[in-house]
N, C-alpha and C positions, 0 to 999 in steps of 0.2 A: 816579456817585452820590456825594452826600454823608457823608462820615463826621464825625458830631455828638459820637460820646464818645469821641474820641483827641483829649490836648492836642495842637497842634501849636507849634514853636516857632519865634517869631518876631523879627525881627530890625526893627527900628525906627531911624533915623537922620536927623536934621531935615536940612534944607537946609541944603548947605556941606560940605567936607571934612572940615575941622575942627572939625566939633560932634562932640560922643560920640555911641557908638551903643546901642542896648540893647537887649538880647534877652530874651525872656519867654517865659513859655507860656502859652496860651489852648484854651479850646474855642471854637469858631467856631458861635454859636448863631442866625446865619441870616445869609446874604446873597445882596446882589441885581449884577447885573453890567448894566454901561450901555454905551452904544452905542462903538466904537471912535473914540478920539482920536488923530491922527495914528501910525496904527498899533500903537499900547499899547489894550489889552483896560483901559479902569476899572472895578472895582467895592469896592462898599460891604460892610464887614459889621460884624455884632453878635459884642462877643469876648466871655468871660467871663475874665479871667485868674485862673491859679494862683497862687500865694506865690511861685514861682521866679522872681525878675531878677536880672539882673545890669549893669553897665555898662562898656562898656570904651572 
């Protein structure tokens, strides 16, 4: 099951090694999960974030 009211914190990093990365907190306010692509599980979802980032 889903838990809606625990931020969880997330970690974000664009393409490339050397871009920064940035970690936040969100509540996760719905998602949906799509068919497997060469063995990775995608899905989509709706964040809401907290005041907390950072970037390192």
């Amino acid at each position: 099951t889903a838990d809606f009211e625990t931020a969880r914190s997330i970690r974000y990093r664009p393409e490339g090694d050397a871009s920064p990365s940035f970690t936040f907190e969100a509540f996760i306010e719905s998602y949906t999960v799509g068919p497997p692509v060469d063995d990775a599980i995608r899905w989509n979802a709706t964040l809401r974030p907290t005041d907390a980032i950072t970037r390192a």
